[in-house]
C-alpha positions as CSV (number, residue, x, y, z in Angstrom):
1,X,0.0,0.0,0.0
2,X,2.6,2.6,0.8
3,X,4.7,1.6,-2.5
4,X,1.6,2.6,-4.4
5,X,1.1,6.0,-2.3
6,X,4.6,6.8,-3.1
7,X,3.6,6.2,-6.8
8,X,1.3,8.9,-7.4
9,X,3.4,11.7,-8.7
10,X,5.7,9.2,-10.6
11,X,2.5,7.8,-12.0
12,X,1.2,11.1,-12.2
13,X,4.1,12.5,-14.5
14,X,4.0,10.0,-16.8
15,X,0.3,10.3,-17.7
16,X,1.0,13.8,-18.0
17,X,3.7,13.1,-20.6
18,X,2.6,10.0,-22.5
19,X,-1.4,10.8,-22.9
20,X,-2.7,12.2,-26.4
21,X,-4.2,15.4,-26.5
22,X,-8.3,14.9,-26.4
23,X,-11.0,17.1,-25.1
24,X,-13.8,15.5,-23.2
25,X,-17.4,16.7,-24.1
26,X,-19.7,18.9,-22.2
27,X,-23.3,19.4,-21.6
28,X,-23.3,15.4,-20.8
29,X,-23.7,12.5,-18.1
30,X,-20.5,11.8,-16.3
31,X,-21.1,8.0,-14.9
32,X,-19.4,6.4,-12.2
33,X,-19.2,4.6,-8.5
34,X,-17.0,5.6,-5.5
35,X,-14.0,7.6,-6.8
36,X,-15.4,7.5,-10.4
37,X,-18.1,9.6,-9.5
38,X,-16.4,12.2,-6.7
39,X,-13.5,12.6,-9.7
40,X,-16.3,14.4,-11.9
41,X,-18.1,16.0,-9.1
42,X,-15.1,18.0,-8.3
43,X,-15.2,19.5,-11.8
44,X,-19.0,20.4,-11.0
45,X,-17.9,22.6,-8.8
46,X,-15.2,24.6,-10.4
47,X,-18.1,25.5,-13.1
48,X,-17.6,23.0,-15.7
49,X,-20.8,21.8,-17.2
50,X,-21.0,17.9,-17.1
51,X,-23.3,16.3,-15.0
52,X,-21.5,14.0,-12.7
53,X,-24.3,11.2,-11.5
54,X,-23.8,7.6,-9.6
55,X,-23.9,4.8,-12.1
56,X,-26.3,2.6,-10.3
57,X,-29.0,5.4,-9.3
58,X,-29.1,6.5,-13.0
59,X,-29.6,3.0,-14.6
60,X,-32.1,2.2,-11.8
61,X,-33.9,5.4,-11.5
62,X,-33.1,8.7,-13.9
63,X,-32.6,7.0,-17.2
64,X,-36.0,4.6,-17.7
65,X,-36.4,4.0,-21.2
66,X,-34.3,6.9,-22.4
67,X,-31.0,6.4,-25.1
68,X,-28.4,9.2,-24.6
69,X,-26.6,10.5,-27.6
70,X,-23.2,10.9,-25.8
71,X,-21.2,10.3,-22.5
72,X,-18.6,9.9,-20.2
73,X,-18.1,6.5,-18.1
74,X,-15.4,6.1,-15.4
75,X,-14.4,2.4,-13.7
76,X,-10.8,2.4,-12.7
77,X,-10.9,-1.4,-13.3
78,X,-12.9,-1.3,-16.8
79,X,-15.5,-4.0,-15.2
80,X,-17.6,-2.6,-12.4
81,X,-21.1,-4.1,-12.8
82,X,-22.4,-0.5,-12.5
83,X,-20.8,1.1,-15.0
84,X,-20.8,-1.2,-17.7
85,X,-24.4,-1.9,-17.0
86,X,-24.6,2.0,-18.3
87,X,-23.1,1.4,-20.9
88,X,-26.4,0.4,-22.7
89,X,-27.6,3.7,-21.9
90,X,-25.8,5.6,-24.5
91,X,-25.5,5.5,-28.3
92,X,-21.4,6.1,-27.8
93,X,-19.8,6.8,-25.0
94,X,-16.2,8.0,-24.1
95,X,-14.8,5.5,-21.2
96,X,-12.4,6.0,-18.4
97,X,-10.3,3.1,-16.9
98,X,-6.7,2.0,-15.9
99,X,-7.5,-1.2,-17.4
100,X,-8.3,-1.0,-20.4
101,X,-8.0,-4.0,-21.8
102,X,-11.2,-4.8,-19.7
103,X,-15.1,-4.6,-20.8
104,X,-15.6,-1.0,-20.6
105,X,-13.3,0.0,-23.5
106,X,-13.9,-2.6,-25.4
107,X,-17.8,-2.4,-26.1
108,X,-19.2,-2.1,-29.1
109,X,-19.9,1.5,-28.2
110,X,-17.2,3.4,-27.3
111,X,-16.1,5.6,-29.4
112,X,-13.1,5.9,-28.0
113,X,-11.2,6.1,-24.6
114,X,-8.5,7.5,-21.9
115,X,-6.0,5.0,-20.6
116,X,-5.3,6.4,-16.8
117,X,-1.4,4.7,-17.0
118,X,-1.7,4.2,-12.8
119,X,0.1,0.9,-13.1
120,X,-1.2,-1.8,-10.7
121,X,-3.4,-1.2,-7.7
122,X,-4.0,-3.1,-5.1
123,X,-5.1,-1.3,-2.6
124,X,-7.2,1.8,-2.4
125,X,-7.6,4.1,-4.7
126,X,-4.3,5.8,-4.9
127,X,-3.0,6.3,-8.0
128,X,-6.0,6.0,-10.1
129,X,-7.4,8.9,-8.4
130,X,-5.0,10.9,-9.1
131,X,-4.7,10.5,-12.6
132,X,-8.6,10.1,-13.0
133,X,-8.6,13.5,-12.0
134,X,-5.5,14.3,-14.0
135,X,-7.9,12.9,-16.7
136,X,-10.4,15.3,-16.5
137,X,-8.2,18.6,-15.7
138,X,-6.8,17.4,-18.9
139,X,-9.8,17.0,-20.8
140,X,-11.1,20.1,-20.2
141,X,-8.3,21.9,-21.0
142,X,-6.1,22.5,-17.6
143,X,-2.7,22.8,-17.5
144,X,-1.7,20.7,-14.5
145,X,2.0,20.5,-15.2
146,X,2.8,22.7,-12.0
147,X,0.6,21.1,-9.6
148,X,2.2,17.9,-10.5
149,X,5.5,19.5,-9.7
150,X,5.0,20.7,-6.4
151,X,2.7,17.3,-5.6
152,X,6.2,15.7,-6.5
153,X,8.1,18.2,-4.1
154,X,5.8,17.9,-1.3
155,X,5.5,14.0,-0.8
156,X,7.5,14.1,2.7
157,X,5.5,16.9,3.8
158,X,2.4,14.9,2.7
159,X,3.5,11.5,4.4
160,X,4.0,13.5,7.7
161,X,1.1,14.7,7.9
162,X,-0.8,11.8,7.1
163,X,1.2,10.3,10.0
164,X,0.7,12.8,12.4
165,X,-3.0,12.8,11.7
166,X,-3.0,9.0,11.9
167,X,-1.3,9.2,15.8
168,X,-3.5,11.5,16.7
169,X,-6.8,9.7,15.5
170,X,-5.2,6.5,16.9
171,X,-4.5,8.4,20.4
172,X,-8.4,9.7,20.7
173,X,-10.0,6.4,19.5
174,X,-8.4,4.4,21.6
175,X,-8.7,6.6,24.9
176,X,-11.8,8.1,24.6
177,X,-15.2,7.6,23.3
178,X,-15.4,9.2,20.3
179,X,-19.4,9.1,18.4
180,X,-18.4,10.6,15.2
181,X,-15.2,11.1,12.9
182,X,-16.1,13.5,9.6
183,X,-14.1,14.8,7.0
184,X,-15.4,17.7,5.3
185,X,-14.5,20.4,2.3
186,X,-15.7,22.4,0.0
187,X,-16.6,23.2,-3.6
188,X,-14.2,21.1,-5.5
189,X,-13.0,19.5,-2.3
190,X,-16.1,18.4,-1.5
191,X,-14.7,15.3,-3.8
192,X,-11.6,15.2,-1.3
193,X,-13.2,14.6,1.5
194,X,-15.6,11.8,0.1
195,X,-12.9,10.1,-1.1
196,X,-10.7,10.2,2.3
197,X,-13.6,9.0,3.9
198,X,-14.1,6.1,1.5
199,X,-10.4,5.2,1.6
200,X,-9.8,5.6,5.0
201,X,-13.0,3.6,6.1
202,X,-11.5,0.6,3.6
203,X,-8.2,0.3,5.2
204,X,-9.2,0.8,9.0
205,X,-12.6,-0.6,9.1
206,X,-14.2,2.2,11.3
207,X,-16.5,4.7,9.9
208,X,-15.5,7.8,8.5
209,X,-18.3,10.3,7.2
210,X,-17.1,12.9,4.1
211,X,-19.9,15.4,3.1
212,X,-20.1,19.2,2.3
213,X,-18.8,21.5,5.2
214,X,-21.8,23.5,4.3
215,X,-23.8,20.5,4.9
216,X,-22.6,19.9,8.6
217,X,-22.8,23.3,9.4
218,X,-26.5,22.2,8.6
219,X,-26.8,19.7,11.6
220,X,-24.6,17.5,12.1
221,X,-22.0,20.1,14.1
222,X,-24.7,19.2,16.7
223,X,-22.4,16.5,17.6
224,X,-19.2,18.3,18.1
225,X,-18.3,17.4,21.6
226,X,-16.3,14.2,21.8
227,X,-15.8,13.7,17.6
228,X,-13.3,14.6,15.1
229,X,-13.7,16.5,12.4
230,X,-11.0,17.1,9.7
231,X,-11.8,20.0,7.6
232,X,-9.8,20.7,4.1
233,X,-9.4,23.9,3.6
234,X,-8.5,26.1,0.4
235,X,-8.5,29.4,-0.2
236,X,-12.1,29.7,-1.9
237,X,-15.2,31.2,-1.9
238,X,-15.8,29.2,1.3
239,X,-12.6,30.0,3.3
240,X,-14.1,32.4,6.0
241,X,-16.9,30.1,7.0
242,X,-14.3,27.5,7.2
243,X,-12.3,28.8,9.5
244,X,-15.1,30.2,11.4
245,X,-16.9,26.6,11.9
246,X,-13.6,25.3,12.7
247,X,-13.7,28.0,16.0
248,X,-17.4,27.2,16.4
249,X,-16.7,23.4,16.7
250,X,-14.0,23.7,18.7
251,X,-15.3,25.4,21.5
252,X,-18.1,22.7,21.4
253,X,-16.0,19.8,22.5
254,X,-14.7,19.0,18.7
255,X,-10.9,18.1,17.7
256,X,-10.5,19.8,14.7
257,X,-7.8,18.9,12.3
258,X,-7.1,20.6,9.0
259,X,-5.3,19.6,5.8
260,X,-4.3,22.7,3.6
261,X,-1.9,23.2,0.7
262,X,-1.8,27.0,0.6
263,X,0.6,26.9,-2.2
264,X,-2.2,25.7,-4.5
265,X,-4.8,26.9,-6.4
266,X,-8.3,25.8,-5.0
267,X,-9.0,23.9,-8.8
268,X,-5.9,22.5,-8.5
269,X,-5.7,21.7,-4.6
270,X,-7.3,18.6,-4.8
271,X,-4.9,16.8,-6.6
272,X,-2.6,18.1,-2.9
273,X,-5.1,17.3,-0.5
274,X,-6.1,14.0,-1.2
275,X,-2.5,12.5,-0.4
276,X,-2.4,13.1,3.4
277,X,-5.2,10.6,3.9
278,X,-3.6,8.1,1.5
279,X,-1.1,8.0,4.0
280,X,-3.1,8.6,6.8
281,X,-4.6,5.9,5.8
282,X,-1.8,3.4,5.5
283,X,-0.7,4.2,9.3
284,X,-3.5,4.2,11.0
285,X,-4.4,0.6,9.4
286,X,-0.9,0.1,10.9
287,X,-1.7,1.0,14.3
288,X,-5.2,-0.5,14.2
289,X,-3.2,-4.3,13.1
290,X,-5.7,-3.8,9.7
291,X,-3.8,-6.7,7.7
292,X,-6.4,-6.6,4.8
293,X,-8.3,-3.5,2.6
294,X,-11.0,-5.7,1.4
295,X,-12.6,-8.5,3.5
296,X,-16.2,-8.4,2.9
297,X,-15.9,-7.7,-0.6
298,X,-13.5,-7.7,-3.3
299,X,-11.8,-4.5,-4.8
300,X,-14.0,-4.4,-7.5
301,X,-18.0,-4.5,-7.3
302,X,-19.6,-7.2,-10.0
303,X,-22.4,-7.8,-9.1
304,X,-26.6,-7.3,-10.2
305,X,-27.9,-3.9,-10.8
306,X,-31.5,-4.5,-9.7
């Protein structure tokens, strides 16, 4: 696990360099599960008109006897059940995968596709994430050269942090009751913290809740005393409530915990932000003797739709 962590801005680079130039469509369904979908969201919120949507909910429930012209489908393994049972959906589609040797690239109707170049994966989503995202900044016409740059300079800076976050998690859990451990951001990083919450829960098997910061200022702050809340902060539209919440909370019994690259752009902070909890993650599995990510299931979800 942490020899794929320490992959992402390797793996990063070269996708950067060896990917052909493309530009993804607009105006369209973005289709995917897990980290396929929060990848897309993120682009939601920096303005970018696609229409990010969980693959399951929109075969079962949006899409009833309707054929889409055009799309985008994202599985990091090509052969999720969800996303290739959406693949019916569409007259053509473009897919998304880091193997794409597998089903989703090679149906009849894909007109064509984006290879991620992640390597293996094991674990968590890592690498993939990364470049999915890397995928899309791409697509829609980002220059992500830089950010890659100082993602590669940063990596030590990143790994102690996601250690020191880890001991301290580890140190409350395990001497205190703790009812509730959230990870929250906003606008684009409103993908971040969804996907630290989904990595983190896979590696140390306790439950960690991502949503909108907006959205537990709505309620769920009510539980403040005795949780933790890590809050990812950029310098957005929503900064000053961040910081704010973060002085409300902690008066009311929270431990708050924030993950910021301030040398980032808030577009471009999310490719930063996300790699503290990929190593966060790692340790605290550590400390918690987690041998295994996936025991009740398999890395990859096959299974019916309905």
């Amino acid at each position: 696990m942490l020899s794929e962590i320490n992959e992402i801005p390797v793996k990063a680079g070269e996708f950067l360099i060896h990917s052909p130039t493309y530009i993804l469509p607009v105006g369209v369904p973005y289709l995917g599960m897990g980290s396929s979908y929060f990848a897309p969201l993120a682009f939601k919120y920096m303005g970018i008109n696609i229409q990010p949507e969980i693959a399951s909910e929109f075969f079962n429930y949006q899409a009833k006897n309707s054929k889409f012209p055009n799309g985008v489908i994202l599985s990091q393994s090509g052969r999720s059940s969800e996303a290739l049972g959406c693949t019916s959906l569409f007259e053509n589609y473009i897919g998304i995968s880091n193997y794409t040797q597998n089903a989703l690239c090679k149906a009849p109707n894909v007109s064509w596709f984006i290879d991620l170049l992640a390597g293996d994966e094991q674990y968590s989503s890592s690498k993939t994430y990364i470049n999915t995202l890397l995928a899309l900044f791409k697509g829609f016409g980002f220059d992500a050269t830089d950010a890659i740059a100082l993602l590669e300079n940063k990596m030590p800076e990143y790994d102690e942090k996601g250690e020191e976050m880890a001991n301290q998690v580890f140190k409350l859990i395990s001497n205190k009751s703790i009812h509730g451990i959230y990870i929250i951001g906003s606008g684009p990083n409103i993908s971040t913290a969804l996907e630290a919450a989904l990595i983190l829960s896979e590696s140390t098997k306790r439950n960690f809740h991502g949503l909108p910061m907006a959205q537990y200022d709505h309620g769920p702050k009510e539980t403040a005393e005795n949780s933790i809340v890590i809050q990812i902060i950029s310098k957005g539209a929503s900064y000053g409530r961040s910081l704010k919440l973060s002085d409300i909370i902690s008066k009311a019994g929270a431990t708050v915990i924030t993950v910021e690259e301030p040398e980032a752009d808030e577009n471009f902070s999310i490719l930063h932000n996300m790699v503290p909890f990929n190593f966060m993650a790692y340790y605290l599995a550590q400390k918690l003797n987690i041998k295994d990510t996936f025991l009740v299931g398999g890395k990859v979800t096959e299974s019916e739709l309905n």
